[in-house]
C-alpha positions as CSV (number, residue, x, y, z in Angstrom):
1,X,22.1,-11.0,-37.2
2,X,18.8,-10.2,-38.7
3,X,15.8,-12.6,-39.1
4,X,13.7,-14.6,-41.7
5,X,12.4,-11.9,-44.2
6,X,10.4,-14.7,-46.0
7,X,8.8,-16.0,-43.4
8,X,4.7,-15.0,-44.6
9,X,6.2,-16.4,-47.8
10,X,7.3,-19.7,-46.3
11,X,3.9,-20.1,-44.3
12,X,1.8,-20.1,-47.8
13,X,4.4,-22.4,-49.5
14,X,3.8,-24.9,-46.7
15,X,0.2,-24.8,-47.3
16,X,0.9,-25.6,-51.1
17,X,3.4,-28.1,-50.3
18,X,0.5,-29.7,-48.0
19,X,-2.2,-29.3,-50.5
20,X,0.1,-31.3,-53.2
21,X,1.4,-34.1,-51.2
22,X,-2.0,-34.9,-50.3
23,X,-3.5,-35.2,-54.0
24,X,-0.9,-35.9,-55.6
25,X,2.0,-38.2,-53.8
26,X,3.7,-39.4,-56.6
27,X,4.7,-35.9,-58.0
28,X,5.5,-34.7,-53.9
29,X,9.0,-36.0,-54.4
30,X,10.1,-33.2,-56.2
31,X,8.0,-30.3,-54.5
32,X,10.2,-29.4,-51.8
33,X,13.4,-28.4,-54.3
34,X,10.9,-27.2,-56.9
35,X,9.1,-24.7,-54.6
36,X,12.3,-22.7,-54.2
37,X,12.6,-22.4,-58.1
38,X,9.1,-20.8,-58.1
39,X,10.3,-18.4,-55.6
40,X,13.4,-17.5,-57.2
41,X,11.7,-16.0,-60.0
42,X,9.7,-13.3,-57.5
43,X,14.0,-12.0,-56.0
44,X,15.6,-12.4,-59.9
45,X,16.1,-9.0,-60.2
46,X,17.7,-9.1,-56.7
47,X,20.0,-11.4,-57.2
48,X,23.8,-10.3,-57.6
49,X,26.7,-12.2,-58.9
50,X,28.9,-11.7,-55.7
51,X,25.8,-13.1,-53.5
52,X,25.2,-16.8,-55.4
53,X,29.0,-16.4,-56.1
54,X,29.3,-16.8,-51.9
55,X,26.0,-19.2,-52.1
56,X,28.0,-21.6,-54.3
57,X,31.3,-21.0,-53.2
58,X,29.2,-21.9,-49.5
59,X,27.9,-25.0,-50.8
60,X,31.1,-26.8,-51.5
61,X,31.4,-28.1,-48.6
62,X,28.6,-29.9,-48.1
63,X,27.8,-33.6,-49.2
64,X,25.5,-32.0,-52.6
65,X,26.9,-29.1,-53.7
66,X,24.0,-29.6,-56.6
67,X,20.8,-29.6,-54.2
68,X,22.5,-26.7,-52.1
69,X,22.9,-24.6,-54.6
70,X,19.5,-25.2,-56.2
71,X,17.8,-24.6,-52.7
72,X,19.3,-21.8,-51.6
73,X,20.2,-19.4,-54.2
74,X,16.4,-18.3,-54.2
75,X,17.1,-16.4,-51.2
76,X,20.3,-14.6,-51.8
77,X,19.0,-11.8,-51.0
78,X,18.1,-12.7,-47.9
79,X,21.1,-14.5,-47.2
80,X,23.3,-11.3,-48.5
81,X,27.1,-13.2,-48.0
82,X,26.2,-13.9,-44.4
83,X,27.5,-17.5,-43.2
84,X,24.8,-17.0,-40.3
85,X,21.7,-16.3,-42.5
86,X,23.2,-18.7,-45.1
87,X,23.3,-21.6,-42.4
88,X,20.0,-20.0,-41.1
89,X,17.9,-20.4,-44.2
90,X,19.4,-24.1,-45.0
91,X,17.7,-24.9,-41.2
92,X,14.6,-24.0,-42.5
93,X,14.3,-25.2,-46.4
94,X,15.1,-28.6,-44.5
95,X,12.3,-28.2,-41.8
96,X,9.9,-27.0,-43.9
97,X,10.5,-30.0,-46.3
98,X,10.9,-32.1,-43.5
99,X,7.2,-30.9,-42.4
100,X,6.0,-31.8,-45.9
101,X,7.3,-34.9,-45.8
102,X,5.9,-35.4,-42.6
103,X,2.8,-35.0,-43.7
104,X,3.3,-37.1,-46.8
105,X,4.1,-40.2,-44.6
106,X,1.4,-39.9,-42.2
107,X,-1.3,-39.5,-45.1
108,X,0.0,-42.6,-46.5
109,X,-0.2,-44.3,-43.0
110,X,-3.6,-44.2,-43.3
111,X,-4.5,-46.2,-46.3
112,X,-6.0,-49.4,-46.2
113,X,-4.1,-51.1,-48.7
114,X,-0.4,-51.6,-47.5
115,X,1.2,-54.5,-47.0
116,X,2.0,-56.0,-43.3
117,X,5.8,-54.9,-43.8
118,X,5.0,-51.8,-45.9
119,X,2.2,-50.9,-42.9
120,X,4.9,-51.0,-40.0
121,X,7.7,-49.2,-42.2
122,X,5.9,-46.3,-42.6
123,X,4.3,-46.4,-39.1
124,X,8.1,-46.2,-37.9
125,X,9.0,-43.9,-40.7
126,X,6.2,-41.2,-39.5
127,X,7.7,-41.7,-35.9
128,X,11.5,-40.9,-37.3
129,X,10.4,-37.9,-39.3
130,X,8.4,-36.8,-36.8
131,X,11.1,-36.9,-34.7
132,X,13.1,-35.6,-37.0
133,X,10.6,-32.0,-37.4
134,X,10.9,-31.9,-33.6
135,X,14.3,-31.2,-33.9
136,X,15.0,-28.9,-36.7
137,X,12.7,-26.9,-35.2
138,X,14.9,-26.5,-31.9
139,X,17.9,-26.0,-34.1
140,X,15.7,-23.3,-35.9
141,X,14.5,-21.4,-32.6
142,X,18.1,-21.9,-30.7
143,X,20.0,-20.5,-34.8
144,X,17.4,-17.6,-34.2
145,X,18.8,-16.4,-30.8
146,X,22.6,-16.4,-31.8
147,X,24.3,-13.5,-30.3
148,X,28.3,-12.6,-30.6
149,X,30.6,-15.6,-29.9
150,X,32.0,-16.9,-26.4
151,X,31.4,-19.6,-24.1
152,X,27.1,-19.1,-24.8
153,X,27.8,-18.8,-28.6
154,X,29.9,-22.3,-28.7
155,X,27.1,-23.8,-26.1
156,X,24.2,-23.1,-28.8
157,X,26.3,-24.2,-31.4
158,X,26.6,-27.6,-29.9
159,X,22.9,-28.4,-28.8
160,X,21.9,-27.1,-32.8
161,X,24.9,-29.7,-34.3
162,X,23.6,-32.4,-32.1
163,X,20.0,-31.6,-32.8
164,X,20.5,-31.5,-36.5
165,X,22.4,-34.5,-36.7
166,X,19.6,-36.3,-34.8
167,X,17.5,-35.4,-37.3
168,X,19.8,-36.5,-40.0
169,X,19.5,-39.6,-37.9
170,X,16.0,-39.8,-37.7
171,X,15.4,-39.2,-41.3
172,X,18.3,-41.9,-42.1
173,X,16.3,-45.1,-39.5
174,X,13.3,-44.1,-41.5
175,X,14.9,-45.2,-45.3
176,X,16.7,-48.6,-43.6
177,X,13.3,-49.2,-42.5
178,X,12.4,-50.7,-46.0
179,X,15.7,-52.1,-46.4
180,X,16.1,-56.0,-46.5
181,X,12.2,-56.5,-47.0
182,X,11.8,-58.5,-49.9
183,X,7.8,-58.0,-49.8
184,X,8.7,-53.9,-49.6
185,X,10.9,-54.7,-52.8
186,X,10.1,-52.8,-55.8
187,X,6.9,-51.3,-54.7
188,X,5.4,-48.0,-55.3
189,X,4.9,-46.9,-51.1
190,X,8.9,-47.8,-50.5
191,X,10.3,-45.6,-53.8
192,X,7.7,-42.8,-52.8
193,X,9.0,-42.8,-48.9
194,X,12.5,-43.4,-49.8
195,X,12.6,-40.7,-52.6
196,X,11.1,-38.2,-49.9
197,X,13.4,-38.8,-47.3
198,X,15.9,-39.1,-49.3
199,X,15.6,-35.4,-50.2
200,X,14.9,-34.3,-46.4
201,X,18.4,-36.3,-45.4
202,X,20.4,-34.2,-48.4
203,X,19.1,-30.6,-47.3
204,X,19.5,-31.9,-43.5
205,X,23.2,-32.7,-44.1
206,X,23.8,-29.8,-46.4
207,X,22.4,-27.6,-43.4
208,X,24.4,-29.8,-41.0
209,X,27.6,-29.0,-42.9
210,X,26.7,-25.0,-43.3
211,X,26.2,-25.1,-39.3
212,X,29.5,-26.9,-39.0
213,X,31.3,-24.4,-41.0
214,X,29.7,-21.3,-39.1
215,X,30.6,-22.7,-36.0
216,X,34.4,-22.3,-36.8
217,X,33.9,-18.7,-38.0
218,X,35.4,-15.9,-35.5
219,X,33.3,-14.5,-33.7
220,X,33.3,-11.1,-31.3
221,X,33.3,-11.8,-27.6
């Protein structure tokens, strides 16, 4: 299995992800989907019917076919109708949205003007997400190392379900945070957190269920 072969690519889109969430939060919510429509327009002419044909036909497992779809067939050509580099690049459109986010949250931690409630919600939330980069990033490293199939393949497998779904978790504790607050209510700090997060928790579980589904594929001992 081959590596990333966008990954100078994916270092400058986290800097422009990070330069936009900080000066302009309200719009963040729908950087992390709309970066990959940007890049698809630099691998058009790369793209072939058979290889988003297997993207989509990929994606109908998962909990948003929509979203998957969207965030992934940018890289079809690096994904070429593998269920490994399918799954692979799925990790890390959530992580480095997750990371975004991250930074999102924190930034707004920080200013002087939240409410009581609104002030420990998103001092929680940057904890979960935090969290939550923490361990897409093992799943990431540990996806990156998978070799043939046997006893070490289905051992990996496990610890990068179980870290994924933590994250899922994570990301999850961080939107219940604001439920039930009736001063959160309404306001513009819970719909910019929750809209986020929202979106980290959909790629998370759309990579959770493209991890699943590799995991059942034969494999060579």
């Amino acid at each position: 299995m081959g590596g990333f072969k966008f990954k100078t690519r994916s270092s400058s889109l986290s800097l422009l992800l990070l330069l936009i969430s900080l000066t302009t939060p309200v719009l963040f919510m729908h950087v992390c989907i709309g970066a990959t429509i940007v890049e698809a327009k630099e691998v058009t002419l790369t793209l072939t019917p058979k290889t988003t044909e297997f993207i989509k036909n990929s994606c109908g497992v998962t909990m948003y076919p929509k979203l998957c779809y969207k965030s992934l067939s940018a890289y079809a050509s690096s994904i070429n109708k593998s269920p490994a580099q399918l799954a692979n690049v799925a990790l890390s459109v959530s992580l480095t949205c997750a990371r975004s986010t991250s930074t999102f949250v924190l930034q707004l931690s920080k200013r002087g003007n939240l409410k009581p409630r609104e002030a420990a919600a998103v001092r929680d939330c940057v904890e979960n997400i935090g969290d939550s980069v923490s361990e897409l990033q093992e799943s990431l490293e540990e996806m990156r190392h998978l070799r043939g199939g046997g006893f070490e393949f289905n051992h990996k497998m496990t610890d990068i379900q179980t870290w994924v779904s933590a994250a899922l978790t994570n990301e999850d504790t961080c939107m219940d945070g604001f439920e039930g607050d009736d001063e959160a209510n309404g306001s513009s700090v819970k719909n910019m957190v929750r809209s986020n997060i929202k979106n980290v928790a959909q790629l998370t579980s759309n990579a959770l269920s493209l991890i699943n589904c590799l995991s059942k594929v034969p494999k060579a001992p």
